[in-house]
C-alpha positions in Angstrom: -64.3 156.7 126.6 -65.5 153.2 125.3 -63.3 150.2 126.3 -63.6 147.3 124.4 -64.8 144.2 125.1 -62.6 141.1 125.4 -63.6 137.7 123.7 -65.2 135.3 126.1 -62.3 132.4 126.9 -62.7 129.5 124.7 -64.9 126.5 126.5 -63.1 124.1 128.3 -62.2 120.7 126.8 -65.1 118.4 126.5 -64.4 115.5 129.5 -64.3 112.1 127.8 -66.9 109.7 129.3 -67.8 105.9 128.5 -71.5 106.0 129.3 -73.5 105.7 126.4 -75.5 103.6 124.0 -72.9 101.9 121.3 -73.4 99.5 118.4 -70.7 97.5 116.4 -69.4 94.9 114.9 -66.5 92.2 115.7 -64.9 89.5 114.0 -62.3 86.7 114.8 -61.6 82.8 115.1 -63.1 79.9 117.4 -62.7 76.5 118.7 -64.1 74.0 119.9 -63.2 71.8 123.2 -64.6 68.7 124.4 -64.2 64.9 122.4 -67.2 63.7 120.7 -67.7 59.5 122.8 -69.5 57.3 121.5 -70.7 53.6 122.7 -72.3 50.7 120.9 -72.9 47.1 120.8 -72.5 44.4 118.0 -75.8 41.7 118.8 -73.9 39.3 116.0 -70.5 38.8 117.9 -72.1 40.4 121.5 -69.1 42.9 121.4 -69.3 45.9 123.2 -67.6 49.2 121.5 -66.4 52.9 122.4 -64.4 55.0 120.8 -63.6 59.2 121.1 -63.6 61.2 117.9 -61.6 64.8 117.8 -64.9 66.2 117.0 -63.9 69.8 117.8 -65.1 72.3 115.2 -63.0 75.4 114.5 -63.2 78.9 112.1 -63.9 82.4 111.8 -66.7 84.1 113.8 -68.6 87.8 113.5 -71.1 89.7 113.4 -72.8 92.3 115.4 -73.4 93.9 119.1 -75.3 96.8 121.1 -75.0 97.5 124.3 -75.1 100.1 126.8 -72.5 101.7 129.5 -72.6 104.0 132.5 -69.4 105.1 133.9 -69.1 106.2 137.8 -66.1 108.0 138.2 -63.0 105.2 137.1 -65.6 102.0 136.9 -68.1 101.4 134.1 -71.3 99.1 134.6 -72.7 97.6 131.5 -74.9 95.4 129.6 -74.1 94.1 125.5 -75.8 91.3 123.4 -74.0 90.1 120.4 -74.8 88.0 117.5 -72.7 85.9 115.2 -72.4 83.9 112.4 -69.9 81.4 112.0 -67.8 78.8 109.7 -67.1 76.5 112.7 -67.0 72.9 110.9 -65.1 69.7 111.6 -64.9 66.2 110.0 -63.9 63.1 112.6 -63.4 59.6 112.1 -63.2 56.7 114.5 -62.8 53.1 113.2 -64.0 49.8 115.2 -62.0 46.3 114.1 -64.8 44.0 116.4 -68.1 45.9 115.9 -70.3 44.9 113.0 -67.2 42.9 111.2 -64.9 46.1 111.0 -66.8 49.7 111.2 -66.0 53.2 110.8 -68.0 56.5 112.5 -67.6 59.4 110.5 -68.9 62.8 112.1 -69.2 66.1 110.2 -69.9 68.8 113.3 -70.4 72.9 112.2 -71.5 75.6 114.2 -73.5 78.5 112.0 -75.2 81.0 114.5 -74.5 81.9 118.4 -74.9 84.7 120.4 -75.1 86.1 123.8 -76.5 88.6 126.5 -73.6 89.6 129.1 -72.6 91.8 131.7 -69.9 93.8 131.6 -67.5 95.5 134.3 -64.5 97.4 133.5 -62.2 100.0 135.2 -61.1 102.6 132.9 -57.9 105.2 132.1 -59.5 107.8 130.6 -60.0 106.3 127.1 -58.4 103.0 128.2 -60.7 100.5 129.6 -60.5 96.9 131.0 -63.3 95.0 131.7 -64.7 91.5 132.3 -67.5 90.2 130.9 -69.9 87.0 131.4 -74.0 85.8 130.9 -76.0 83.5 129.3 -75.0 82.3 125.3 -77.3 80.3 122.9 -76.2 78.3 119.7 -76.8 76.3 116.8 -75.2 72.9 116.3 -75.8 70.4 113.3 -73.9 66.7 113.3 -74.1 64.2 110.3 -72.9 60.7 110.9 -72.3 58.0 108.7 -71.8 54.7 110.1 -70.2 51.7 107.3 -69.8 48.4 107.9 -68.7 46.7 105.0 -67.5 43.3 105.9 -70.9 43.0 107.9 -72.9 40.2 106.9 -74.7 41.7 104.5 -73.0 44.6 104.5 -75.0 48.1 105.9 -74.6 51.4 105.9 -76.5 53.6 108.1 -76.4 57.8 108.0 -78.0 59.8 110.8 -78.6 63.9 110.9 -79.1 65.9 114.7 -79.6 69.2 115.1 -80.0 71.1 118.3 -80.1 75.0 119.6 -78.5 75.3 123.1 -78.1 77.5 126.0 -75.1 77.5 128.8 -72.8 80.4 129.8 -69.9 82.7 128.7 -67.2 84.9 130.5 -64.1 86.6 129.5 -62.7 89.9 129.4 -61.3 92.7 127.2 -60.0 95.7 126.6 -61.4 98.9 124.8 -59.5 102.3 123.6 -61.1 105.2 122.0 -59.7 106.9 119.0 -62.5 109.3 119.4 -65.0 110.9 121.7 -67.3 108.1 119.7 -65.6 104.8 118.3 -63.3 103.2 120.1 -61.9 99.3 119.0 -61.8 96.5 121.3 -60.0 93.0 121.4 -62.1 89.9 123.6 -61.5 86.9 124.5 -64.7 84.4 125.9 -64.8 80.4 127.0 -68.3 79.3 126.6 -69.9 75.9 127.6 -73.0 74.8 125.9 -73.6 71.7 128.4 -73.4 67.6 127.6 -75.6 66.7 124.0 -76.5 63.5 124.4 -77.2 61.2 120.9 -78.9 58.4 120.2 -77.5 57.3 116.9 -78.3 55.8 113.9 -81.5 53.8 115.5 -83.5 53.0 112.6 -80.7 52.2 110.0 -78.7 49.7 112.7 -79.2 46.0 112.6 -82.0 44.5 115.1 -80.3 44.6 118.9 -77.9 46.8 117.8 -77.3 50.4 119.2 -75.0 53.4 118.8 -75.0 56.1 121.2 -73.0 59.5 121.9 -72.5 62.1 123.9 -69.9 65.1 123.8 -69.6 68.6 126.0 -70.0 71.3 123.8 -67.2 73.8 124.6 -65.6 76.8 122.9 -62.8 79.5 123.2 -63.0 82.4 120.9 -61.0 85.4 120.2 -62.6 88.3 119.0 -61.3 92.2 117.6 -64.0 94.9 116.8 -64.9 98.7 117.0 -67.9 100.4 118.8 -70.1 103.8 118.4 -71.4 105.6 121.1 -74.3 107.8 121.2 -74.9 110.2 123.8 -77.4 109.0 126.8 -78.3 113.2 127.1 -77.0 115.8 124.8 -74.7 118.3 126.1 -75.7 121.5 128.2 -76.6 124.4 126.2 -73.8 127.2 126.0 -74.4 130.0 128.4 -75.0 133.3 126.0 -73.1 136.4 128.4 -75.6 139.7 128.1 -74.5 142.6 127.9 
């Protein structure tokens, strides 16, 4: 007599794991922190000026990340850059009643490209994960001032462009949930400082002796929300094929 043979028992459930290579994208708001100051000096009546301007740009943020991730039983190790574009822009005005026979400062500040290289360390749930997050960030900065001194004798006005590209340091933290063995979403938040920018304004449009200088910290806090893909660092074992 022939018996017959029983199926083989399904395979077990695939274990979920965070290590892998992931791209994605993110979007949210920023701000700046950190007054723009500014010091100068009228030769004509020898008065000396300063004044702060709430030169802190603010708008959305996003753009793109890769990374990768290696989880060791509950703690994952791992390394993203991002890349963003921005509509960070601000418009300040400071006005001076001694300098230059009654002055204004205008300062239009904006903010189009940053990005960063981080580290990241997070202790996960299974497909909840909480992790912090720091390294180096670089961005672009642009400032267009307009000085005007109409009751100045003769009247001047002076308009000065800087642009620079800097590089400080970020950290935050986040947290990450997969909807699938392959996409999870993510919400962040980062405080990044860009260093002191230090101006020396205006020089060739001023009056002879005269001088306007600034200086501000460039600082920023930013929110972000995003979603991830992960691909596979190995592909999964090959099913084992029962002879008979």
């Amino acid at each position: 007599m022939a018996a017959d043979l029983l199926p083989p028992p399904p395979p077990p459930p695939s274990i979920f794991t965070w290590t892998g290579v992931y791209v994605g994208g993110q979007i949210g708001y920023a701000w700046g922190a950190g007054n723009f100051n500014t010091t100068g000096f009228d030769p004509v009546t020898g008065a000396f000026v300063s004044g702060t301007l709430d030169n802190n740009p603010n708008g959305a943020i996003g753009g793109a990340h890769v990374g990768a991730q290696y989880q060791i039983n509950q703690w994952v190790l791992g390394l993203e850059g991002s890349v963003d574009g921005t509509s960070l822009t601000n418009t300040a005005v400071a006005a001076f009643p001694s300098a230059f026979g009654g002055s204004s400062l205008s300062a239009q500040t904006s903010a189009d490209v940053q990005g960063s290289i981080r580290g990241k360390v997070g202790f996960a749930w299974d497909r909840l994960l909480i992790y912090a997050t720091g390294g180096v960030a670089f961005g672009g900065f642009s400032t267009n001032f307009i000085l005007s001194a109409q009751n100045h004798a003769p009247p001047f006005y002076a308009s000065d462009y800087t642009s620079s590209t800097r590089v400080g340091w970020t950290v935050g933290g986040g947290i990450q949930y997969a909807l699938l063995d392959h996409w999870w979403v993510f919400a962040e938040y980062r405080f990044t400082d860009f260093g002191t920018l230090n101006d020396s304004l205006l020089a060739v449009e001023l009056p002879v002796g005269a001088f306007f200088n600034g200086n501000r910290r460039l600082q920023e806090n930013q929110v972000q929300v995003g979603f991830s893909y992960r691909f596979d660092l190995m592909p999964p074992p090959a099913p084992i094929v029962a002879k008979y």
